[in-house]
C-alpha positions, 0 to 999 in steps of 0.5 A, a space after each residue: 680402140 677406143 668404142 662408146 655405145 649410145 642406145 636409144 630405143 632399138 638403135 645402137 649408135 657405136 663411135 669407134 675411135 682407131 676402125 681402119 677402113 678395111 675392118 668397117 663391113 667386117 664389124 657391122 656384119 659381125 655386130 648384125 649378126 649378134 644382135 636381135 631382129 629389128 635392132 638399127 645399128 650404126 657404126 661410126 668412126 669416131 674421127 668422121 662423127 659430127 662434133 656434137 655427136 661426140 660430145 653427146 656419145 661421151 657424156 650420155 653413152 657407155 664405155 664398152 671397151 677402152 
């Protein structure tokens, strides 16, 4: 699994590349449940993210597990 991890302000965009469908509330639940009140989280397999999303994600983002 590949995950990169934009922040802005107080929301974290994750762009998880191999997340099997049956695994995405597993991980948002578990990833809300560690982070602060008031932090947005969205969870975005990397195969169905907007290309531009992408190409942001990698070039502004930071590698948090490869």
């Amino acid at each position: 699994m590949y995950t990169v991890l934009s922040m802005k302000g107080l929301i974290l965009i994750w762009l998880l590349r191999g997340l099997s469908s049956e695994f995405y509330i597993k991980a948002l639940s578990e990833l809300s449940n560690i982070m602060p009140p008031g932090v947005e989280i969205n969870l975005i397999p990397f195969e169905d993210a907007f290309e531009s999303l992408k190409e942001k994600t990698l070039k502004e983002g930071e590698l948090v597990y490869g």
